[in-house]
N, C-alpha and C positions, 0 to 999 in steps of 0.2 A: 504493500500500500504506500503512495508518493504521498508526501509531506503536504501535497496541494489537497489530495482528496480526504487525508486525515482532519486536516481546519475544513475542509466543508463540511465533515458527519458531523464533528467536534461542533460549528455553525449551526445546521439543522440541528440536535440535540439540544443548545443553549435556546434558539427559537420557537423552538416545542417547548419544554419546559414553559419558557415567558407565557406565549400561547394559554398555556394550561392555567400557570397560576394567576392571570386577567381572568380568564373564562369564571372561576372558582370566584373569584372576587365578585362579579359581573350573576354568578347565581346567588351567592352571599346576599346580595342586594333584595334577593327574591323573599327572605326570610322578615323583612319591614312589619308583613303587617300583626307578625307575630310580640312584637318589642311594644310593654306598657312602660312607663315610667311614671311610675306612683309618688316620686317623690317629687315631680315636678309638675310646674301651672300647664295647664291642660293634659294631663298623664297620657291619653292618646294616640295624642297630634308631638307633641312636643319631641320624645324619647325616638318615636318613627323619624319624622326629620333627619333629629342629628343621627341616626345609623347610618341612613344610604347616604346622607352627604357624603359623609365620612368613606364612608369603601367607593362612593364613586369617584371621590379625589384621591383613594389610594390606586384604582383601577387606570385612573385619567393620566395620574402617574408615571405607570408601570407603560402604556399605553403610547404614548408621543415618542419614544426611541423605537417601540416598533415600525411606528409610522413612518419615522427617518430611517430605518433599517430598511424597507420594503418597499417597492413601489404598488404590489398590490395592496395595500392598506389604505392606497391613496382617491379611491374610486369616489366621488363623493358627484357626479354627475345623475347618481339616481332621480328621477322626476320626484320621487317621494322626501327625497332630500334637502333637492331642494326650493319644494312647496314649504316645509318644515320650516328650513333655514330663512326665508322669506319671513314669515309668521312670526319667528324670532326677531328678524329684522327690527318689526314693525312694533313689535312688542316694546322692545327697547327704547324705539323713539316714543311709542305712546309714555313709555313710563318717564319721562323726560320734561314731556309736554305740557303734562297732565297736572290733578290738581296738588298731589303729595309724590314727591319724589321717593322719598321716603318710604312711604310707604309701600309705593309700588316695587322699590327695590328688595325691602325685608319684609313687607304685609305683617300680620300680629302673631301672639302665640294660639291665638283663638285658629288659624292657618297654615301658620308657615307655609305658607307658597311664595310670589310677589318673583318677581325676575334675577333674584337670585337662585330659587327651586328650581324654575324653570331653565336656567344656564345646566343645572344637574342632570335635568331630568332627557335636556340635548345629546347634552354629553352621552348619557346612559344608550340611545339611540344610536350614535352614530359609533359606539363602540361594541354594544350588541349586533348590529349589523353586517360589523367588520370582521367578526371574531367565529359568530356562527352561521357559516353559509350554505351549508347543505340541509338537509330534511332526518338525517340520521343525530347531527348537532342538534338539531331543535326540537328533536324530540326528547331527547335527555332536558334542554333549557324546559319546555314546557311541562315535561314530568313534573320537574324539584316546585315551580312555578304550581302544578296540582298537588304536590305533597303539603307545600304551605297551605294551600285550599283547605286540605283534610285535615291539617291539624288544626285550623281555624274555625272550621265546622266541627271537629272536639269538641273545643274551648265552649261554645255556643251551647250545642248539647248537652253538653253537662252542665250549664247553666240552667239552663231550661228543664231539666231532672233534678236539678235541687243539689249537685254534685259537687258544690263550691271549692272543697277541701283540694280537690283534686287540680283546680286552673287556679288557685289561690296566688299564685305567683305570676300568673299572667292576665288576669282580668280583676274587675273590682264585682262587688255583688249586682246584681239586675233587679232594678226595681219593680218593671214593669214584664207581661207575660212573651214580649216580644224577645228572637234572639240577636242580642250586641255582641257580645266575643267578645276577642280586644281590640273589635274595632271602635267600641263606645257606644256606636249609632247602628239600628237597624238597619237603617238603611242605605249607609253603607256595606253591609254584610250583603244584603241582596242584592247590590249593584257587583260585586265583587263576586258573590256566586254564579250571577247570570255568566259573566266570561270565559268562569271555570266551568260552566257547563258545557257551552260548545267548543272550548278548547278537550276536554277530554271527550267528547260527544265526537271529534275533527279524526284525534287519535286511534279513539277504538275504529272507526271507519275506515282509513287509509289501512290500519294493520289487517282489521276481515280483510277487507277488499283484496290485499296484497295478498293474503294465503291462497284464498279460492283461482285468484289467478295463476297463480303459480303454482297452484297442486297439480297431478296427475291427472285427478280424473276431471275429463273435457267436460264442455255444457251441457252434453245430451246423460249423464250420467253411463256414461259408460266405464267400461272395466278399467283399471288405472294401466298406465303401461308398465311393462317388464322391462323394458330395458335399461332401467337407471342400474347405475354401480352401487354397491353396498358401500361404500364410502360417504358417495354425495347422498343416499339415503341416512347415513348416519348424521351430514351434516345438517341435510334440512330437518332432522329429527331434534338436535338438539337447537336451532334458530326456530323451532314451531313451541318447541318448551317453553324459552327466554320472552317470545312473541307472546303466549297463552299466560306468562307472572304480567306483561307489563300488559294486557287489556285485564286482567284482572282487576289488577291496580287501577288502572283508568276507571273501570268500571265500578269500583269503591268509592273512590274522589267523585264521578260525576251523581251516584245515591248521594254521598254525603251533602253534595251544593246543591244537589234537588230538597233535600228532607229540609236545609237549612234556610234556602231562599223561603221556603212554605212558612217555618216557623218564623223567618221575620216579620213578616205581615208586610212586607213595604209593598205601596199598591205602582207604586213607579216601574219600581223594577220587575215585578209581576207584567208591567202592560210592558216592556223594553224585553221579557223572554217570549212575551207571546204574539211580541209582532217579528220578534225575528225568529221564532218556532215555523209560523205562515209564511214569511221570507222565504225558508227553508223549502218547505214544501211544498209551494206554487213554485219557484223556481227550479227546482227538482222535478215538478211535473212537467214543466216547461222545456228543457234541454237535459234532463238525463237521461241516460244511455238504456238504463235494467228497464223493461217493460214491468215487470211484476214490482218495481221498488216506485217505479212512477203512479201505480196502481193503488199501491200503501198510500204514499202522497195524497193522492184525490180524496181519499179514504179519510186521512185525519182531516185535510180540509172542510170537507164534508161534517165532519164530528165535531170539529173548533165551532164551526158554523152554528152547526145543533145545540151542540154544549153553551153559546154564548145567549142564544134565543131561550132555553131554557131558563139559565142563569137568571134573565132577565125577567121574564115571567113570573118566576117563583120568589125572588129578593124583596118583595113588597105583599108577601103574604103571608098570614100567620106561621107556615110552616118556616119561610125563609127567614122571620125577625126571630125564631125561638133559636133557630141554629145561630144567629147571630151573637144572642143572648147569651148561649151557654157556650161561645167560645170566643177569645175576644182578638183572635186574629181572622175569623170567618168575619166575626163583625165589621172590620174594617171593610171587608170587600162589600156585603153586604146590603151595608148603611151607607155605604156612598152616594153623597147626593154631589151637585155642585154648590152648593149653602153650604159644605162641610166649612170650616175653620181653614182648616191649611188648604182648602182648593179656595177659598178667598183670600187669604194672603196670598197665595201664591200671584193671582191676580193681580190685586193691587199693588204688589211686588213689579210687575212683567209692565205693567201700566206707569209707572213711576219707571223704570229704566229706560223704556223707552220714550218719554218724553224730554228723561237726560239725556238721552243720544242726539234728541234733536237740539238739544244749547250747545252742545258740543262733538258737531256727525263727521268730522273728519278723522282724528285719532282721538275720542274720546274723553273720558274724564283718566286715564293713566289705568294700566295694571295693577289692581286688586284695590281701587277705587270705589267698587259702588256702594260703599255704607254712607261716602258720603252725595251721592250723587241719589241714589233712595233718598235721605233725610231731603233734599232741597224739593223732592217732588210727591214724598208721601202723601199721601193725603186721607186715609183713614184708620186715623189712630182709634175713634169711636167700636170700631168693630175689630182691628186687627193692634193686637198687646203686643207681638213679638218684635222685633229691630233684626232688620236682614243684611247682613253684610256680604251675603252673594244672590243670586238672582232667582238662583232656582230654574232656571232654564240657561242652558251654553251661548246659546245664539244669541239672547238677550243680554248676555252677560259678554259678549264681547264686543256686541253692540255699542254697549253703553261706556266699557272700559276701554277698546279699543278703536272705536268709532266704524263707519262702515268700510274703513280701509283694512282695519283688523279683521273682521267679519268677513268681507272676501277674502281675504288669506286664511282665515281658519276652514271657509266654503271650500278654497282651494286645495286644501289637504285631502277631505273627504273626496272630492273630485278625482284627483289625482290616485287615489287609493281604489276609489273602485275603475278607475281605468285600468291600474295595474292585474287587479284580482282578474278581470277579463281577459286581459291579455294572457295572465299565465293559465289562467282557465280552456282558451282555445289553443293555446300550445300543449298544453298536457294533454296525451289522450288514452292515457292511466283512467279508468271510473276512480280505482282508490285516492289519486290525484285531486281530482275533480269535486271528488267528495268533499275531501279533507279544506280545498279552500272554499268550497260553499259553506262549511260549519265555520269555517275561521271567519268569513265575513255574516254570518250569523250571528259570532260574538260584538263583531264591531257595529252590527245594527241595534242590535240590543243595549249596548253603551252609550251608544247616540239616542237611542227614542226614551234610555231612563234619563237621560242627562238633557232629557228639553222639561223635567219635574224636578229635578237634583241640581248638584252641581259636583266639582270636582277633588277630590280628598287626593292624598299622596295614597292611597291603597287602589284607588279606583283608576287614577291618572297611570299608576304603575302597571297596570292591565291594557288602557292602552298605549305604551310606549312599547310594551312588549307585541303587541298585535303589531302595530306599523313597521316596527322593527322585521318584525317577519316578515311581512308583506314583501317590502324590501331589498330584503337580501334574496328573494329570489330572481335566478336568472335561470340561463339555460340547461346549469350545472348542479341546481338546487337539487334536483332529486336522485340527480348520480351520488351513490354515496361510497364512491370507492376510498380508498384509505389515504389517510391526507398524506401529502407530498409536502416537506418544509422546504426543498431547496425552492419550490416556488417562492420565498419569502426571500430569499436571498439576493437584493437587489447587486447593481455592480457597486466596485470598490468606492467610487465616486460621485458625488452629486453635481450634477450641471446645472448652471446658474448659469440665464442669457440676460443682460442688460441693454435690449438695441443693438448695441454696435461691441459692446464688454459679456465675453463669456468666461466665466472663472468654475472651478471644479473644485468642490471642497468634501474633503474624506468624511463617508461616512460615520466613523469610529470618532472620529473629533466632534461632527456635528451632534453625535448621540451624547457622550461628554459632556460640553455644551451646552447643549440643552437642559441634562440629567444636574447639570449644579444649579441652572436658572431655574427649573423648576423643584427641585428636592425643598431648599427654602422656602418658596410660595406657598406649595400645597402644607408643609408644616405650621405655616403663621395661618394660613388659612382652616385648619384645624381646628388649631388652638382656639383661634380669636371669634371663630365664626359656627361653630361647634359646638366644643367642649365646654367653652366661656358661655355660650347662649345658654348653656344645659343648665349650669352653675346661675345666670340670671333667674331661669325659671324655676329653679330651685329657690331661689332669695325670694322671687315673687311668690310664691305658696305662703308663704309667712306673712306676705301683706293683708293676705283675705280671712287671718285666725280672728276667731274673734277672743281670743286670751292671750296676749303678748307677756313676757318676763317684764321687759321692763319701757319705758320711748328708749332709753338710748341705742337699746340692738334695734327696735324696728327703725330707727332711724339707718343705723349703721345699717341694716340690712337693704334698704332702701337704697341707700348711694352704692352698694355694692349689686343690685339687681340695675340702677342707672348706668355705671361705668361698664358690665362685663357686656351688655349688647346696648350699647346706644341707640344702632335702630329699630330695635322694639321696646324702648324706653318710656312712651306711653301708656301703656297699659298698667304698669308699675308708677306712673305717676298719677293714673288716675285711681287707683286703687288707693294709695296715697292719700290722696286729696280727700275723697271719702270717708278712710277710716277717721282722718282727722276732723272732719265732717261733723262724723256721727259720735267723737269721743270729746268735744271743745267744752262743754260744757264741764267735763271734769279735768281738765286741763289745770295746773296753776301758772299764775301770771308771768312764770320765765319762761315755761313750755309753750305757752301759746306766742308768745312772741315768737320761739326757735323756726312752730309749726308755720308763723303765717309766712316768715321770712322763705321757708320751704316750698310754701304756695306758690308765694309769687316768682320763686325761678324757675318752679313748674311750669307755672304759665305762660313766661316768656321762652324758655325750651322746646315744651311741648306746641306751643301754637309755633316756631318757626318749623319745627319738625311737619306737624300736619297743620298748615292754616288754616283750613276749613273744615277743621276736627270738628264737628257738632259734638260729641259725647265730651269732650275734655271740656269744652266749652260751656254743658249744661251745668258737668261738674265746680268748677270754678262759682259758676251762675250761686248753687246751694251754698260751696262756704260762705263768698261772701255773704248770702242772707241772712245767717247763722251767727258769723262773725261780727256781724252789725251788732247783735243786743249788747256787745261790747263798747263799741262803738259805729252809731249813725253815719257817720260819712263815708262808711264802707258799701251804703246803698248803691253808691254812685256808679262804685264799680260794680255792684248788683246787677242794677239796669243796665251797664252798657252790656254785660254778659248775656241776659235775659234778651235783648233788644240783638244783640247778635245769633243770637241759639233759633229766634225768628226769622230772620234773614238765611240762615242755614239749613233748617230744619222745620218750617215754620206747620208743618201739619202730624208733627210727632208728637207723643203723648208726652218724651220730656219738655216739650216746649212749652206747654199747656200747662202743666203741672210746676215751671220754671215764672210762668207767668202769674200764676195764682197763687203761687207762696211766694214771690215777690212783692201785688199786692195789699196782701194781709199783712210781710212784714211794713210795709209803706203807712199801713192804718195803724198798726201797734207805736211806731214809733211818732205816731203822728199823737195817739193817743197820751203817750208818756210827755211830752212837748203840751200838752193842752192841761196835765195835771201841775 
């Protein structure tokens, strides 16, 4: 063996390796929605966040020498890329634009999303894309992706059984008879099982498909052939074994996100599985190949049909209201009228964004803006109590964040995605093939028709990053799954670099170097500072919401220690702040309330440059000063301008109203004490 072919195995082996431990990193990621963090403000949202930040900057890392090692790592011309990339684009500018920079860049701990997730969750895409290109890679990625499912549908069910003891470390208790897991919210459990359904629903299909085609005995059931070698009989013996553990397994995961989606009650994601159930099987009836599987199709269409006319018949009759009665997830379906509570908010919600989109229809009010773009256009506080800081519908909600230039680029994804599914659709002429991407865009209908009732979480968003990712990375090579080749990665010695008229060549090995010190530092301070330090805030903020503190001077100090470790979500800890001091003044003594008010006011002056047209920080302020007055009168002044601003911002919300009436009253009290 020559010295030369020694450094290329030696090459290929260190690029395998790399390969693997990204990949590993890059399923890591997949394990999010299992991670609570009970010790921090929003337990969660919060804990999920900083995981996959964290491994998609250790992934992003490891990630960029490949790219300069390789020329194929470099393909970023996919149509799906770059619709993506565009939307990102655009995103960026709107959050610029718009009303809180701030905000749009870090959004709250009530979120964490805002255009720093979003740079993640890129990232996450175009590094999934790059890394799993074949159909035998993606079916391991989508396995571990349904293993998360099944432990997640666990957690749920044995909540739901009373079995608490046993998920005690990963969930908190349920109050209510619906299943949260850890994901908190039903309903995101049912937007998240619907994907898992037709992702393993995608799997168990291409693997049938692929055995029957590939057995012996032909269509007509005839006798199988004799003439295979006892070899290749042994081999497809044990690949029919390997095949028959992993549809078993599929077929586990997708009972389990069936039994669970049912026990969440969400009626979103109930109507987002059962239009892309119909999807499925109108469009199967329409271009699939099996006579007798297009047959089935008619078949449940037929029975969806029946089943929904029934449905309807009987949900407003004695029988239908007793089952509603004695169960309180039938009832939800039930009882559904459009007078429900949340089908009117959701309304008034979708009615309010969209006449923000028209004050500002080009980019918007800024990414992850619309709490305060609702407040300036709500308008009924009388019937609807809740405060909506996303839209409850996508389209609305980028409407209004990213004005109709974002909304066509968000349009343009989905565009683009189902041109691609077609494309690979008519080039495959596999049925298993075939199958497998009508269930896979089954998942992504179903995420789209729950998400015009919902909106987007990192568990749900993480579903589709992984769907488009897929979509993708197929080319003409995606279901050839012959055994990878690393010298493919092995670009030449040297990088060409043309300048017009100046071409220079700079070694690969240096550029990797290079890069690997520029970035080693980054992704570390970016860890720390934007992580680890967030996690440690949200930790200090738990403490702001006790209502039994040791002593002011920790909650003080814990306060400037939840201000200093994330700055840009240093709102929320100021208005919690503001609050408790709010509601504790009155047993204050006279050196501590000077500490507090002196606290106030740089709240105010921070917090309003951070979000200027914060209506919440602004109502809050509005209360202490009212509060603060019995001490002293001419703190009204700043009352009123609070109260007369929280109008101007929010002027049909229920704090406004309730800002202005105990404004008022204290206006007559202190008018009263002046008259004695």
């Amino acid at each position: 063996m020559t010295t030369r072919t020694r450094n290329l195995d030696d090459s290929q082996a260190a690029i395998g390796a790399f390969i693997f431990c990204i990949r590993c990193v890059l399923l890591i990621v997949l394990f999010m929605p299992l991670i609570v963090s009970t010790s921090a403000f929003f337990p969660f949202v919060v804990g999920k966040a900083v995981f996959y930040r964290i491994f998609i900057e250790i992934a992003f890392l490891m990630w960029i020498p490949l790219v300069i090692l390789s020329p194929k790592f470099k393909d970023f011309k996919s149509p799906i890329v770059i619709a993506i990339s565009m939307y990102m684009l655009i995103a960026v500018i709107a959050s610029f634009t718009g009303v809180s920079s701030n905000v749009s860049i870090w959004s709250t701990y009530e979120r964490m999303q805002g255009l720093f997730d979003l740079l993640h969750w890129f990232a996450y895409f175009i590094m999934a894309r790059s890394l799993f290109t074949n159909s035998s890679q993606w079916k391991i990625f989508l396995s571990v992706n349904l293993l998360v499912s099944a432990i997640v549908c666990f957690i749920g069910l044995s909540q739901y059984l009373g079995f608490h003891s046993l998920i005690s470390n990963f969930a908190e208790d349920n109050p209510s008879e619906r299943i949260q897991s850890s994901l908190g919210n039903a309903a995101y459990v049912g937007a998240y099982c619907v994907a898992n359904i037709f992702i393993a629903a995608a799997l168990i299909s291409k693997s049938v498909s692929d055995f029957f085609s590939n057995t012996s005995i032909n269509p007509k059931n005839q006798s199988p052939k004799r003439n295979k070698s006892k070899s290749n009989t042994t081999f497809k013996f044990k690949n029919t074994k390997l095949e028959f553990i992993f549809i078993s397994f599929w077929t586990v995961c997708l009972t389990a996100n069936m039994v669970t989606l049912l026990l969440s009650g969400t009626r979103g994601a109930w109507l987002g599985f059962g239009m892309a159930f119909l999807f499925t099987m109108v469009l199967y009836a329409l271009v699939g190949k099996i006579k007798y599987l297009k047959k089935i199709c008619i078949a449940f269409i037929v029975f969806f049909v029946l089943f929904l006319i029934t449905f309807i018949s009987f949900r407003d009759t004695d029988f239908g209201r007793d089952i509603g009665d004695s169960n309180v997830i039938a009832g939800r379906f039930i009882e559904f009228s459009f007078n429900d509570s949340s089908v009117m908010s959701r309304w008034h919600t979708w009615r309010a964004g969209i006449k923000a989109s028209m004050d500002k229809p080009i980019l918007g009010w800024g990414t992850d803006n619309f709490v305060i773009a609702w407040g300036r256009y709500f308008d009924a506080s009388d019937t609807v109590k809740e405060k909506f800081d996303q839209a409850h519908n996508k389209l609305i909600e980028e409407l209004t964040t990213k004005g109709i230039i974002g909304l066509i680029a968000y349009s343009a994804i989905w565009i683009v995605l189902a041109y691609s599914i077609v494309k690979n659709y008519n080039r495959s002429k596999s049925t298993g093939n075939q199958s497998y991407l009508l269930l896979i865009s089954a998942a992504l209908v179903g995420y789209f028709i729950q998400n015009l009732f919902l909106f987007d979480t990192s568990v749900t968003y993480s579903q589709f990053i992984v769907l488009i990712a897929l979509i993708s990375s197929m080319d003409q090579n995606f279901w050839n799954n012959s055994k990878e080749n690393y010298s493919e990665y092995i670009g030449s010695t040297n990088i060409k670099l043309s300048f017009k008229t100046t071409h220079l060549q700079l070694s690969r090995k240096l550029a990797v170097y290079t890069a690997s010190i520029i970035l080693i530092p980054i992704i570390i301070y970016s860890i720390y500072s934007f992580s680890i330090k967030t996690y440690t805030a949200a930790q200090h903020t738990v403490y702001l919401t006790a209502d039994n503190y040791p002593s002011w001077e920790q909650k003080v100090s814990v306060y400037n220690s939840a201000i200093s470790d994330a700055p840009g979500l240093a709102n929320y800890p100021r208005i919690l702040m503001i609050e408790g001091i709010a509601e504790d003044w009155y047993e204050f003594t006279p050196e501590i309330k000077l500490e507090a008010y002196d606290i106030v006011e740089k709240a105010a002056i921070d917090g309003l440059n951070q979000e200027p047209e914060g209506w919440r920080l602004t109502y809050m302020l509005a209360r202490f000063y009212q509060i603060a007055s019995t001490d002293n009168p001419s703190l009204m002044d700043k009352s009123d301008y609070y109260v007369n601003r929280i109008e101007e911002l929010a002027p049909g919300t229920i704090e406004a109203k309730i800002a202005r009436e105990v404004n008022n009253r204290a206006h007559e009290f202190h008018k009263s004490q002046t008259v004695e």
